[in-house]
Backbone as ProteinMPNN parsed JSONL, in Angstrom:
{"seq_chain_A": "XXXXXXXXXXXXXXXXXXXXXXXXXXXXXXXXXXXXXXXXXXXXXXXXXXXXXXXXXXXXXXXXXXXXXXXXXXXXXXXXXXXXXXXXXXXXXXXXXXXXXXXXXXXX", "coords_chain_A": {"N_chain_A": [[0.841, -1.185, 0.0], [1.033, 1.602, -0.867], [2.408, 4.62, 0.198], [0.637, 4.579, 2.348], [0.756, 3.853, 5.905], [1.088, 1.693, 8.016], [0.592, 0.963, 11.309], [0.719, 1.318, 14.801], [0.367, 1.108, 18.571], [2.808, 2.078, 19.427], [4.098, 3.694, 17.627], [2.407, 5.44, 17.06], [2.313, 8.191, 18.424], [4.372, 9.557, 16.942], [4.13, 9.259, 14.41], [1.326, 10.365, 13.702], [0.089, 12.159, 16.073], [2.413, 13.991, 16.181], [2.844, 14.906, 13.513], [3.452, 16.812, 10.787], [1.054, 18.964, 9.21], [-2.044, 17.49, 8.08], [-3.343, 13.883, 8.942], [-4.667, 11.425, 8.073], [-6.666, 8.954, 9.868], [-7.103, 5.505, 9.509], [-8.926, 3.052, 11.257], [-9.846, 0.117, 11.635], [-10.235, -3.602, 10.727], [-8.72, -6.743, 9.811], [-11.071, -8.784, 9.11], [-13.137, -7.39, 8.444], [-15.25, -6.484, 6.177], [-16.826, -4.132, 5.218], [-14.253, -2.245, 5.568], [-12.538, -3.826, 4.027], [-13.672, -2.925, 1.741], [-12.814, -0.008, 1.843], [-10.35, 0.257, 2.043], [-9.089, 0.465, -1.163], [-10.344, 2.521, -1.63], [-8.878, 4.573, 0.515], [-5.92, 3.785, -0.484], [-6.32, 4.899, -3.232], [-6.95, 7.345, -2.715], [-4.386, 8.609, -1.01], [-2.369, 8.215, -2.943], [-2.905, 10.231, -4.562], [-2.369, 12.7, -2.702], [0.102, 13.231, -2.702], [1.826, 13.37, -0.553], [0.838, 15.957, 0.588], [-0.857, 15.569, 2.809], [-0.669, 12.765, 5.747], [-1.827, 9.083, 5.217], [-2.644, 6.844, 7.885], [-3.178, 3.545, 8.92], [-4.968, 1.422, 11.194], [-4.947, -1.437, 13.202], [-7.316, -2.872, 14.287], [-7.949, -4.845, 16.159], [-4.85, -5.455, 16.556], [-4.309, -3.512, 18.064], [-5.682, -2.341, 20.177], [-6.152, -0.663, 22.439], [-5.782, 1.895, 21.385], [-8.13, 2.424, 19.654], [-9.679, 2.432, 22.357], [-8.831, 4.715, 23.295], [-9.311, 6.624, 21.374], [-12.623, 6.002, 21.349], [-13.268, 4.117, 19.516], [-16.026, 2.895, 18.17], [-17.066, 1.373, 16.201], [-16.331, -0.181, 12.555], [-15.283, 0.472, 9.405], [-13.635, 3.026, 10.936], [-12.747, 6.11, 9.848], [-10.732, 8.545, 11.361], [-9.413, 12.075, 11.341], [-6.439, 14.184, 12.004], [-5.077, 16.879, 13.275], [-2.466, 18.567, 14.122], [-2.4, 17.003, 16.56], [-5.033, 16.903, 17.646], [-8.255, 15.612, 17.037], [-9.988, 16.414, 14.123], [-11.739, 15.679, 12.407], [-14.016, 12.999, 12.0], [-15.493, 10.195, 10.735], [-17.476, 7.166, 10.208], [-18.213, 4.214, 9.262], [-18.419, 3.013, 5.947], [-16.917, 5.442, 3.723], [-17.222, 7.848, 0.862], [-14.838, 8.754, -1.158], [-14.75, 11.527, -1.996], [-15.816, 12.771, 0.13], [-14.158, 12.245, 2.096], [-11.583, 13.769, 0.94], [-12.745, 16.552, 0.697], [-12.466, 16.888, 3.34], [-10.079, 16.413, 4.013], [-8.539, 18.512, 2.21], [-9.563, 20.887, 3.767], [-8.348, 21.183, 5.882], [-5.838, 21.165, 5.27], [-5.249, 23.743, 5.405]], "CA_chain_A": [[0.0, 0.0, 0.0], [1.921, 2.687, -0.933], [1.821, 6.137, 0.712], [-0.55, 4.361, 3.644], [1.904, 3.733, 6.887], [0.486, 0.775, 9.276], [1.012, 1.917, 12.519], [0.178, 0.592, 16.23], [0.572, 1.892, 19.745], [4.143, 2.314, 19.676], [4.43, 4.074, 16.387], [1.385, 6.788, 16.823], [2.471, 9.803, 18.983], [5.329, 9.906, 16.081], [3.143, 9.075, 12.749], [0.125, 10.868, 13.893], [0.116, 13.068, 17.055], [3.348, 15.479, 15.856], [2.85, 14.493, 12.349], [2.687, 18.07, 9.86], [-0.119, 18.462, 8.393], [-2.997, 16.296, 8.135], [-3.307, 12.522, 8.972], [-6.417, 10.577, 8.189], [-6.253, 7.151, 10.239], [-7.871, 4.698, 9.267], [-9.129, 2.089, 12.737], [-9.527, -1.15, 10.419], [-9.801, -5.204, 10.92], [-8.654, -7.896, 8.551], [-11.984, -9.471, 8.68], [-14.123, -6.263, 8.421], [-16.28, -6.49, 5.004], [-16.443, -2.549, 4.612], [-13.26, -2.577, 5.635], [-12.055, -4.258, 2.56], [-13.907, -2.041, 0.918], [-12.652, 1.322, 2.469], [-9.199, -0.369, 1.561], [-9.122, 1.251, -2.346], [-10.543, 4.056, -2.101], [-7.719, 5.349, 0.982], [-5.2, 3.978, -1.785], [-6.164, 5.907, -4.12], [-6.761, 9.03, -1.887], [-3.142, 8.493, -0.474], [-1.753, 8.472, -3.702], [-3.281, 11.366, -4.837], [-2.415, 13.252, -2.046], [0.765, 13.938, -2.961], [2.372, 14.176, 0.673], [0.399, 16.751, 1.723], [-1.451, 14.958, 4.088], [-0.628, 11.082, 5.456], [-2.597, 7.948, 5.586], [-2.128, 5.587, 8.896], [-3.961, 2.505, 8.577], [-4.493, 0.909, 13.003], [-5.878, -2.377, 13.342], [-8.184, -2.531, 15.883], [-7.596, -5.774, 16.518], [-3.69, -5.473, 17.295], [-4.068, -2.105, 18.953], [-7.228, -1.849, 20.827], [-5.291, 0.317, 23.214], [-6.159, 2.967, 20.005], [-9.652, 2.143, 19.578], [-10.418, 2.889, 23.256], [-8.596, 5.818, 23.655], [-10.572, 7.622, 20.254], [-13.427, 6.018, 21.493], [-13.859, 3.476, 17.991], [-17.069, 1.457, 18.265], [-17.249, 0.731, 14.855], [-15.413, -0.055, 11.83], [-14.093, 1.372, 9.412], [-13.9, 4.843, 11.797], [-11.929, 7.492, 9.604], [-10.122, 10.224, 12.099], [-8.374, 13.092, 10.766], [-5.452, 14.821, 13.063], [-4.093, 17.954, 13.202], [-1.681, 19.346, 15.593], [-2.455, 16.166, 17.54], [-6.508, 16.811, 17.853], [-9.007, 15.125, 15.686], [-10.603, 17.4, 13.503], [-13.288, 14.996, 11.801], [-14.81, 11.744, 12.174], [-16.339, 9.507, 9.582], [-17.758, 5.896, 10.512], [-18.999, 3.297, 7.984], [-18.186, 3.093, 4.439], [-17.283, 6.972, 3.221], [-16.679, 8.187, -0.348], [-13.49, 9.658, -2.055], [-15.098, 13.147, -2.361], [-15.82, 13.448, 1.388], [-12.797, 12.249, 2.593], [-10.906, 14.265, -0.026], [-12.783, 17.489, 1.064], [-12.35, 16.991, 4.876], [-8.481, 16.522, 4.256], [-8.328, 19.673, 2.05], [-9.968, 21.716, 4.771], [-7.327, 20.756, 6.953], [-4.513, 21.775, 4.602], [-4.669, 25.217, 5.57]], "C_chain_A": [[0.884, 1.245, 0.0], [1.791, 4.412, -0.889], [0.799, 5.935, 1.947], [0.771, 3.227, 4.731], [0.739, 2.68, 7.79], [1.163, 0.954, 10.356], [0.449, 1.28, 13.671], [0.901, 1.875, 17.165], [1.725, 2.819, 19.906], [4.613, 3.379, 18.826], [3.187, 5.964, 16.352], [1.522, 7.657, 16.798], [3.539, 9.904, 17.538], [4.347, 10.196, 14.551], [2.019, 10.234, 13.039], [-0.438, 12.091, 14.548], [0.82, 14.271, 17.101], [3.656, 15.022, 14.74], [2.768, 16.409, 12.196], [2.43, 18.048, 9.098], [-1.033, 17.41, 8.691], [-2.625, 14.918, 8.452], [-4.598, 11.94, 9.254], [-5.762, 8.985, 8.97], [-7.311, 6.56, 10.142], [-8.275, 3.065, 10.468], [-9.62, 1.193, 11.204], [-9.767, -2.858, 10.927], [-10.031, -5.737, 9.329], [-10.243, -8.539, 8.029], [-13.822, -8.892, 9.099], [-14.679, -6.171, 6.851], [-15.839, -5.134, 4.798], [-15.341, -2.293, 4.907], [-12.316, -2.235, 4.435], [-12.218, -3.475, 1.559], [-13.466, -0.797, 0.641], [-11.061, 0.977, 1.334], [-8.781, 0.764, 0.212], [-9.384, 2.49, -2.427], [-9.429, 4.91, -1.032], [-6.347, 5.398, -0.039], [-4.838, 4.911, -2.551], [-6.32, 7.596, -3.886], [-4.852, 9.811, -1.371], [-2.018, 8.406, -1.381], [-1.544, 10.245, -4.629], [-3.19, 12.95, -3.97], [-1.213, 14.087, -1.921], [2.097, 14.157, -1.754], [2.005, 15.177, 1.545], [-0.368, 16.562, 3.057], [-1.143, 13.326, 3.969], [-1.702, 10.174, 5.592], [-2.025, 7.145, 6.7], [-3.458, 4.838, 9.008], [-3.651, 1.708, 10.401], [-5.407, -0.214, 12.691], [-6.364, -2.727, 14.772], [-8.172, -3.857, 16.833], [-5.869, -5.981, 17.484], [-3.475, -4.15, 18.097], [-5.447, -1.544, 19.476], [-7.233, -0.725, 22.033], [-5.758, 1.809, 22.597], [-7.254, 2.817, 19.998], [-10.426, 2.627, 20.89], [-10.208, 4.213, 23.396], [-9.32, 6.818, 22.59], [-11.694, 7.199, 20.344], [-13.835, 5.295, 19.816], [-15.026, 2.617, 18.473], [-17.128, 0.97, 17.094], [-16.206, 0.678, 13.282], [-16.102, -0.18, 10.529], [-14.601, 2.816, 10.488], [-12.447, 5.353, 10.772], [-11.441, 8.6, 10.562], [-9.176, 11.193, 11.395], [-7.889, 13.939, 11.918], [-4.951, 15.698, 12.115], [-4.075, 18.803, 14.056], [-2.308, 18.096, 16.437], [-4.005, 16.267, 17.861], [-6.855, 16.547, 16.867], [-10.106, 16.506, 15.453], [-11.774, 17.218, 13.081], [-13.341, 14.021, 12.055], [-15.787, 10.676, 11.247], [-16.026, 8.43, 10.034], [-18.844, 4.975, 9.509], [-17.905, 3.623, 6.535], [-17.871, 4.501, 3.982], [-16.376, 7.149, 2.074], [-15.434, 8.944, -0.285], [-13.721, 11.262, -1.577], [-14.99, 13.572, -0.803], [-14.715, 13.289, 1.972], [-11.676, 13.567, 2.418], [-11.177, 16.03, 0.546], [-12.782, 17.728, 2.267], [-10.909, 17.79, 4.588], [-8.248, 18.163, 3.205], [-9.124, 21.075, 2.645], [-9.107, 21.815, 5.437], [-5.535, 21.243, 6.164], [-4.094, 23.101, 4.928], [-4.587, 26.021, 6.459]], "O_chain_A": [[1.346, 1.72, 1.037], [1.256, 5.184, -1.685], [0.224, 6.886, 2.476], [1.4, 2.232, 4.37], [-0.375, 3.094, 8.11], [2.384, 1.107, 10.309], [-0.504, 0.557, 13.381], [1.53, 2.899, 16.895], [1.705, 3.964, 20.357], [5.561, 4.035, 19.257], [3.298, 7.065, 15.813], [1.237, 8.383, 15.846], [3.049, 10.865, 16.945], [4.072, 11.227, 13.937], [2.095, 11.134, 12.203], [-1.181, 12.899, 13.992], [0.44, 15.305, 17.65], [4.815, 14.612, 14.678], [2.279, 17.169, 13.032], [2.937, 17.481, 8.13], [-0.775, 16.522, 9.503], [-1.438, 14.685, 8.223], [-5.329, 11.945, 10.244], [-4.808, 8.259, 8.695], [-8.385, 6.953, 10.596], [-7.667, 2.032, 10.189], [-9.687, 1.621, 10.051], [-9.019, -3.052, 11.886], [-10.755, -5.511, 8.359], [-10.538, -8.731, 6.849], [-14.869, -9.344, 9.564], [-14.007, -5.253, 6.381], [-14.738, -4.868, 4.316], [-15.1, -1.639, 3.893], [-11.709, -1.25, 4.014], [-11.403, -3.228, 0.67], [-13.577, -0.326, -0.491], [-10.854, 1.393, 0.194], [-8.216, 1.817, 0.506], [-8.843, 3.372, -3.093], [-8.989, 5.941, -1.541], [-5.774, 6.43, -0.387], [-3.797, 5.55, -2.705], [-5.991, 8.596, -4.524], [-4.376, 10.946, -1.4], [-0.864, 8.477, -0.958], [-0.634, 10.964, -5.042], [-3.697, 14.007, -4.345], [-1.163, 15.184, -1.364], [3.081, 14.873, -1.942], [2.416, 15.417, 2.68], [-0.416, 17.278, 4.057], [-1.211, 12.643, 2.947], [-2.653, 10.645, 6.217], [-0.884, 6.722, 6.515], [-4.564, 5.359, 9.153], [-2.52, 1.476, 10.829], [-6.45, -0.066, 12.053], [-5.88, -2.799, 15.902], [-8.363, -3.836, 18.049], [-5.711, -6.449, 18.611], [-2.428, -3.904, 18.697], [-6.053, -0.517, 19.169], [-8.214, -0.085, 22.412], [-6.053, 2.74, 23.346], [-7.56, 3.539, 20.946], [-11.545, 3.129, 20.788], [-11.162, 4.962, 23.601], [-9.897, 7.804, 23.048], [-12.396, 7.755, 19.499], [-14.587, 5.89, 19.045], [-14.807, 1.638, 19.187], [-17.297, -0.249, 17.11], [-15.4, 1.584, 13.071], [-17.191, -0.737, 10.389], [-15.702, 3.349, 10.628], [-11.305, 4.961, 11.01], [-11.959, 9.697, 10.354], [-8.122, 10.772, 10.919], [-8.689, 14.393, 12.736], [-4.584, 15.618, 10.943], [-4.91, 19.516, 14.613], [-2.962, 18.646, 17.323], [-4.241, 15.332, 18.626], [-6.311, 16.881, 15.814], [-10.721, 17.241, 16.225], [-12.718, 18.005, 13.157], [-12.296, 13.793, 12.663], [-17.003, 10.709, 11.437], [-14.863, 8.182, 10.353], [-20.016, 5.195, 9.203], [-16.913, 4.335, 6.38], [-18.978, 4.986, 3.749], [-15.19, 6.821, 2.055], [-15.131, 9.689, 0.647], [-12.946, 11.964, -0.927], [-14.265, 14.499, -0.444], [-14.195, 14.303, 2.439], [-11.103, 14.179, 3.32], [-10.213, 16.754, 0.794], [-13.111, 18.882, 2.543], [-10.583, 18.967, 4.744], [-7.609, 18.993, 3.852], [-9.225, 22.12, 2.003], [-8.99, 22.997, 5.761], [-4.454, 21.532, 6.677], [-2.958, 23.56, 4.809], [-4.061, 27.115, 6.255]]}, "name": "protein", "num_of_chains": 1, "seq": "XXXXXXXXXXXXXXXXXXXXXXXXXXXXXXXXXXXXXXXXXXXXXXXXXXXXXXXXXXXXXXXXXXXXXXXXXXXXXXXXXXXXXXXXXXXXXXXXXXXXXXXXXXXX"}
């Protein structure tokens, strides 16, 4: 997955928390249906993105530690960080476009 960083407990405050700029994370399990689905379309968001903002992909499964502390009940949960506070929130399945115009809100 290229341009999307898998990331756990250990790895966060660095990737995520004093990241600059944006970071959408993506909370996630292997054997999450929408999930799978979400999968492609961060891809191709994370390609397209250029660097200006990152992708971190947490599995909720190996880092539930993450899941409690943002409060995930459900998956996929989208968070977007910046400066270390989440900015937005998207849960379920969510299109390209919205994603796309969260994270360029956050660019500036």
């Amino acid at each position: 997955m290229a341009g999307i960083v898998e990331c756990d407990a250990a790895c966060f405050k660095a990737e995520v928390l004093e990241a600059d700029g944006p970071v959408l994370v993506d909370f996630h399990a292997a054997w999450c249906a929408p999930c799978r689905t979400q999968a492609p379309i961060l891809e191709g968001l994370a390609g397209k993105l250029g660097g200006a903002a990152r992708v971190v992909k947490v599995d909720v499964d190996r880092s539930p530690e993450l899941a409690d502390l943002f409060a995930v009940r459900s998956i996929p949960s989208l968070l977007i960080f910046k400066d270390g506070r989440i900015t937005d929130r998207f849960t379920g399945l969510t299109a390209a476009p919205t994603i796309a115009a969260a994270l360029v809100a956050r660019l500036a």
